[in-house]
C-alpha positions, 0 to 999 in steps of 0.5 A: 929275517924277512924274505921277499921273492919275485919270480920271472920265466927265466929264474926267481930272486930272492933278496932277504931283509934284516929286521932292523927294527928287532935290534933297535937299529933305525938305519942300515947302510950296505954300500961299496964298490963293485969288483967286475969286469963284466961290461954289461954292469957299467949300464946300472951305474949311469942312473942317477935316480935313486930308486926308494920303496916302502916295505910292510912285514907284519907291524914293522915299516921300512924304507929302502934305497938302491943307488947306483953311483960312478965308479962302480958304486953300489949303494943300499940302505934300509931306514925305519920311520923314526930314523926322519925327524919330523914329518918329512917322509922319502918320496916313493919312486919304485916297488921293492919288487923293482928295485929287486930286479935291478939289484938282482944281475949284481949277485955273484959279483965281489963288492968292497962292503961297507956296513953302517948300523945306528942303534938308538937305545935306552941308556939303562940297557947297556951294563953299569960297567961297559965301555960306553957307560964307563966313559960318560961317567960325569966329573965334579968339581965345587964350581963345575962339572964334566961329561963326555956325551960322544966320541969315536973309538977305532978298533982294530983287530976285529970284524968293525973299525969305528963306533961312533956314540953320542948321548941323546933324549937328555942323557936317556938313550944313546945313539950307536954308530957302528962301521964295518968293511969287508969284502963279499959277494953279492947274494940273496942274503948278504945283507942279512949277514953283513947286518948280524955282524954289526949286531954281534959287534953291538952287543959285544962292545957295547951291550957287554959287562967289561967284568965279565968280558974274559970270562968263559 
């Protein structure tokens, strides 16, 4: 968890990021509208900039993207380098330090969250037997041959309501899309918690032996 602080007179933020890139995650999504009634708010909502930063912890690169958007719309996202195909980088129009204090009146407030993870992982990392391995599983026949290399699962009765697959690399890793909503209030680390229950969800659903499942 990486924790950045800036410090005024009147009070010092602190807004924690998760480590993406240690679960293998190239681009996380917190996104939502805001539950207020607090008039002074309805001024962010009318930027239509989006502010983008680039931030450096240890080896690890990222960047970072607050929007605020009609209707209440708060929207955060953290991506790695590898997550833009090509050359092509975001341009860079804040520090994260700035971007911490426009993010900054919005803590206590309620939001509808939204969370997104995309996992790109090595194919062999997940278990002979989980779901997703079990679904790719190839059909032959003399003349052809068939394999499901993506698809949507809806889950129900659990903390995410979607994961998305699909095969990448020629059937060597695959990409993971994860979709949780829930209800939080905005503080220095409600990124970081929405960002570990879409990394429990990963590794039960997806990184998890189906034989083992139920067992203690």
């Amino acid at each position: 968890m990486l924790v950045l602080r800036y410090k005024t007179a009147a009070f010092e933020m602190t807004f924690a990021l998760p480590e993406i890139e240690k679960a293998g995650c190239q681009s996380f999504t917190a996104c939502g509208r805001v539950v207020t009634r607090d008039k002074s708010l309805r001024k962010f909502f009318s930027q239509k900039q989006p502010l983008i930063a680039a931030v450096k912890h240890g080896r690890f690169r990222r960047f970072v993207r607050l929007c605020f958007n009609e209707g209440g719309h708060l929207h955060f996202d953290i991506a790695t380098p590898a997550f833009f195909r090509g050359p092509w980088k975001p341009k860079l129009t804040r520090t994260w330090t700035q971007i911490q204090v426009s993010l900054s009146p919005f803590v206590g407030q309620k939001i509808d969250l939204r969370g997104v993870g995309v996992f790109l992982l090595p194919l062999d990392r997940l278990p002979e037997s989980s779901l997703l391995r079990t679904l790719s599983v190839e059909s032959k026949t003399p003349r052809a041959s068939m394999k499901l290399t993506g698809g949507t699962l809806s889950v129900t009765g659990a903390p995410i309501q979607r994961i998305t697959w699909s095969l990448e690399s020629e059937g060597k890793r695959v990409e993971v899309r994860l979709r949780s909503t829930v209800e939080v209030t905005v503080s220095g680390t409600y990124l970081v918690e929405l960002f570990e229950l879409l990394k429990e969800s990963l590794q039960i659903f997806v990184l998890s032996d189906e034989k083992n499942s139920d067992q203690p």
